[in-house]
C-alpha positions as CSV (number, residue, x, y, z in Angstrom):
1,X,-2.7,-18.4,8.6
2,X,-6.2,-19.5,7.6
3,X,-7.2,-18.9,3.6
4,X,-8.5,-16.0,2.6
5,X,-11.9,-15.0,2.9
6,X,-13.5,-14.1,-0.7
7,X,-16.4,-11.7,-1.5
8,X,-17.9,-11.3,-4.7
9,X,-19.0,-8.0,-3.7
10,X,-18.6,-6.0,-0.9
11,X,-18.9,-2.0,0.4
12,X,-14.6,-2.5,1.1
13,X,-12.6,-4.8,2.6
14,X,-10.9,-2.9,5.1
15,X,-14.4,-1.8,6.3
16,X,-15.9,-5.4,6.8
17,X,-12.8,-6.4,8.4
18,X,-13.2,-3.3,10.9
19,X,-16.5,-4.0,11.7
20,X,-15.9,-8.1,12.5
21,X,-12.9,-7.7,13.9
22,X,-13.9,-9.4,17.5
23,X,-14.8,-12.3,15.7
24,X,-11.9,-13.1,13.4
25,X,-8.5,-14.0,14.7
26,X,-4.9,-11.8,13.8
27,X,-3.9,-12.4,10.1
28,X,-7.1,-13.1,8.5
29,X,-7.5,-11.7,4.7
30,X,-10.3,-10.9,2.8
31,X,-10.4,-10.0,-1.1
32,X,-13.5,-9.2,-3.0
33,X,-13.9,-9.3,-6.8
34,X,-16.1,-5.9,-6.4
35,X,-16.2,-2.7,-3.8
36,X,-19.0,-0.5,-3.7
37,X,-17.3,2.0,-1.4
38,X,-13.8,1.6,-1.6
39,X,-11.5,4.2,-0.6
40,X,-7.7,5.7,-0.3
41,X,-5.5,7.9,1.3
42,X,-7.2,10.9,2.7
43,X,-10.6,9.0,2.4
44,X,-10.8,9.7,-1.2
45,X,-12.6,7.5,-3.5
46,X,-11.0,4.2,-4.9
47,X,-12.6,3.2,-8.2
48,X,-12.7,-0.6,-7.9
49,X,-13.0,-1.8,-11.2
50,X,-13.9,-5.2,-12.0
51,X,-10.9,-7.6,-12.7
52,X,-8.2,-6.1,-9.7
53,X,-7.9,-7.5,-6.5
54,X,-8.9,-5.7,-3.5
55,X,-7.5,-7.2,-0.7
56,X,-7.3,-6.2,3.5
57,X,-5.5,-7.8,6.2
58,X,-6.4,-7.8,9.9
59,X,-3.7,-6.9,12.2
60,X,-4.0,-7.1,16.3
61,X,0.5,-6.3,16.7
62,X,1.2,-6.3,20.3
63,X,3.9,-3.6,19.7
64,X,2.2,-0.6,18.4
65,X,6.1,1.5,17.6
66,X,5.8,0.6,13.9
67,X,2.7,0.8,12.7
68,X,3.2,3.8,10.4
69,X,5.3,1.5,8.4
70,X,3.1,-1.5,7.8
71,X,1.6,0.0,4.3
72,X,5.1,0.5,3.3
73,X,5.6,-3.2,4.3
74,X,2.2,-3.8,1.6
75,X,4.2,-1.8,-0.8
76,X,7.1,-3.9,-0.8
77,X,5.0,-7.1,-1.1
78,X,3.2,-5.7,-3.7
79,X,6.5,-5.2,-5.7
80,X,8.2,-8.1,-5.1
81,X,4.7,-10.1,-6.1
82,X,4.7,-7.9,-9.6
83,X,8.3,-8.6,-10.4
84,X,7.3,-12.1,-10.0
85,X,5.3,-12.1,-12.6
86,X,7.2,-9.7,-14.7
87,X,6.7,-6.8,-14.4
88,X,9.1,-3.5,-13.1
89,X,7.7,-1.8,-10.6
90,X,8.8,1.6,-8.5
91,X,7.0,2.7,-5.0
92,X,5.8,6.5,-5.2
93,X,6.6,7.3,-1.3
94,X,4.7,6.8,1.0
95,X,2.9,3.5,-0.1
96,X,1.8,3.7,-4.1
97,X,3.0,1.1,-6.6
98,X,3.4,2.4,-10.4
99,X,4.7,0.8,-13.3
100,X,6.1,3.5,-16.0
101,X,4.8,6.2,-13.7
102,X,1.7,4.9,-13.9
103,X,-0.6,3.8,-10.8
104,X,-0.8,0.2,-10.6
105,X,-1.5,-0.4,-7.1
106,X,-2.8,2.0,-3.8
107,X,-2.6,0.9,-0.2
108,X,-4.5,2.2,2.8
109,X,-4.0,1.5,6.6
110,X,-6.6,2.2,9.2
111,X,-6.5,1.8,13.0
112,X,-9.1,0.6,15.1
113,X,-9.1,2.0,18.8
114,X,-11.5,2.0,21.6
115,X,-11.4,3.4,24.6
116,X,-8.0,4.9,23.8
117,X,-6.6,1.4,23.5
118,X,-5.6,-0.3,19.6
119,X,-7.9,-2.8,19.0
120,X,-6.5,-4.0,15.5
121,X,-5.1,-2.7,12.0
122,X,-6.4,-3.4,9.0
123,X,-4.0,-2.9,5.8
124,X,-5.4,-2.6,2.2
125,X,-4.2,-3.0,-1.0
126,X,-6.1,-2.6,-4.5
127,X,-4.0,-4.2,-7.2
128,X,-4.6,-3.8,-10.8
129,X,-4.5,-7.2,-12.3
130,X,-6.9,-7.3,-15.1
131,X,-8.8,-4.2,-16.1
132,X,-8.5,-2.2,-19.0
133,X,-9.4,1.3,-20.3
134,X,-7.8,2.7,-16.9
135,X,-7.2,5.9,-18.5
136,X,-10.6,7.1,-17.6
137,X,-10.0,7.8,-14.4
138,X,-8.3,10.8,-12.6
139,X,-4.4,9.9,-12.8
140,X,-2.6,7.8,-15.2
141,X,-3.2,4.0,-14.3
142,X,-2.3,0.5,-15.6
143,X,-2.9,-3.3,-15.0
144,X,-1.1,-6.2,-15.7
145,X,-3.5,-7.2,-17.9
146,X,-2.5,-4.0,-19.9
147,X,1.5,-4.5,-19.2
148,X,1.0,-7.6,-21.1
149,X,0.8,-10.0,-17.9
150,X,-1.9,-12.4,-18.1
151,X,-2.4,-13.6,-14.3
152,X,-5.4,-14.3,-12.2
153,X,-6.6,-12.4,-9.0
154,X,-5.6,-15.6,-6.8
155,X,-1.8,-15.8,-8.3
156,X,-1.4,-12.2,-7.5
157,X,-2.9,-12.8,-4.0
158,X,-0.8,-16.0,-3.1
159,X,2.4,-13.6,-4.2
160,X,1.4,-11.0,-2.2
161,X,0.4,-12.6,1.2
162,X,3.5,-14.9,0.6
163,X,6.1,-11.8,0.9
164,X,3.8,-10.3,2.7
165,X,4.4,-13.1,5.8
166,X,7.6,-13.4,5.0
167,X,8.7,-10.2,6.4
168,X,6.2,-9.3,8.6
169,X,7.9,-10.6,11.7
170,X,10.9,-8.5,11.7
171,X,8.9,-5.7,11.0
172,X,6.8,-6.1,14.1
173,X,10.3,-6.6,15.8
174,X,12.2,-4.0,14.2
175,X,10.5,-2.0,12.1
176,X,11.0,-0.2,8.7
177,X,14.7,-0.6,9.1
178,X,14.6,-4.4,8.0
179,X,12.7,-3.3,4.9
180,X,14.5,0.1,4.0
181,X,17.1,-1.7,1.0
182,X,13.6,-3.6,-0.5
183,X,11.8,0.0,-0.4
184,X,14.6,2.3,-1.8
185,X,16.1,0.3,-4.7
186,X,12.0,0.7,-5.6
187,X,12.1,4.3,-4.9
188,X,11.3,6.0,-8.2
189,X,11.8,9.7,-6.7
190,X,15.3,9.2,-5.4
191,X,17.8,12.3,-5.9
192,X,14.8,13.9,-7.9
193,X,13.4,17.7,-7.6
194,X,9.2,16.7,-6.0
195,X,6.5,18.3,-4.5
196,X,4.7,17.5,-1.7
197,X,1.7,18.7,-0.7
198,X,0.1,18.3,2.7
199,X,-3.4,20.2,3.1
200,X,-2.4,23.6,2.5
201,X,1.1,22.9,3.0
202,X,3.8,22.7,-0.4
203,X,7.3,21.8,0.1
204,X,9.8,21.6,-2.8
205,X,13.0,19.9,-2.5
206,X,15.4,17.0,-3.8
207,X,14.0,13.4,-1.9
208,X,17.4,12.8,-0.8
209,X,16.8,9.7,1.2
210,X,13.8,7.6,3.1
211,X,14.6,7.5,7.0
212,X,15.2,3.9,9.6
213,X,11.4,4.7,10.9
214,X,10.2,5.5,6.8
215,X,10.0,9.2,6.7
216,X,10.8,11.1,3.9
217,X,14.4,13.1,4.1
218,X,13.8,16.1,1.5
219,X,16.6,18.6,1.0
220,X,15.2,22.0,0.8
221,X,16.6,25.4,-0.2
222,X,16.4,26.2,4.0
223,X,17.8,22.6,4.7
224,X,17.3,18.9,5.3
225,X,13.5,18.5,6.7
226,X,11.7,15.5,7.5
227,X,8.6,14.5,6.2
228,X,5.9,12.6,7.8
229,X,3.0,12.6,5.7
230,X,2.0,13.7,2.1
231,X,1.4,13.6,-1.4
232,X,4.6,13.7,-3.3
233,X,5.0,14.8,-7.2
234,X,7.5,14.6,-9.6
């Protein structure tokens, strides 16, 4: 794969990567020190801070059967690039990275189509690395920085591209399977009572287990049901 791109600034990486994607081959990353418009899951608003990394990968996969699973693939790079350097993180299903319960990294995927055909994916991770005073904003964060970790941006980014690559392949062969032991030894919420909310939706259960294709398997009062997509809670 070819270096990463690097922006000083930019609206978000997954959004210039979108819009350029005809012009820049399968695998190409870009980080930026800065996002003006950064966002997450649901298109809420991702305060990019300066000192984290913000990072997106372009994607054109030939199979399309596992795409759901590639930002739990992020989360499972993202961990095994922080237990590198130290630190002890968990996954909050489907795709956040905390470190004691506390937010340390989101991811976001987004697919490009046209004409009812995939064009590309981009997957994006924003990885506190070296900010402080996180507590101001609107859930309970950290950064290495704070965990005591003194790294750079550009260590963190080598880790996480390196696993990343690594295990990409039998992903796009096989799907979440060949990840599932790497994602539920991280799984904070296993056996636990959670909540998860989708739209207007609240479930409450035990998260007994995490599927072969990455769903969650919550045991409810009515039964085991299977769910697809969500914000859980402790």
């Amino acid at each position: 794969m070819q270096p990463p791109i690097h922006f000083e600034e930019l609206d978000s990486t997954i959004t210039y990567l979108k819009n350029n994607r005809a012009d820049l081959p399968h695998g190409t990353a870009v980080y930026a020190d800065r996002q003006t418009a950064g966002r997450g899951r649901f298109n809420r608003k991702w305060v990019s801070q300066e000192g984290g990394l913000y990072l997106s990968i372009l994607l054109k996969p030939k199979d399309t059967r596992f795409l759901a699973n590639l930002t739990q693939l992020m989360a499972v790079s993202v961990c095994h690039a922080l237990e590198e350097l130290g630190a002890d993180p968990k996954i909050k299903w489907p795709n956040d990275v905390q470190v004691n319960a506390q937010k340390i990294c989101g991811i976001l995927s987004e697919a490009v189509t046209e004409k009812g055909r995939l064009e590309a994916v981009v997957v994006g991770a924003g990885v506190n690395v070296a900010q402080e005073g996180l507590d101001k904003i609107d859930q309970p964060a950290t950064s290495l920085k704070e965990l005591g970790i003194n790294t750079t941006k550009e260590r963190v980014l080598d880790l996480v591209l390196e696993f990343f690559w690594r295990d990409y392949p039998a992903l796009s062969a096989s799907g979440f399977k060949t990840i599932r032991p790497d994602f539920l030894k991280r799984f904070a919420a296993l056996g636990k009572e959670v909540t998860v909310k989708n739209g207007e939706k609240t479930i409450f259960g035990t998260a007994e287990d995490v599927s072969p294709n990455g769903t969650l398997i919550l045991r409810t009062a009515s039964g085991p049901e299977e769910i697809y997509i969500g914000d859980l809670i402790v």
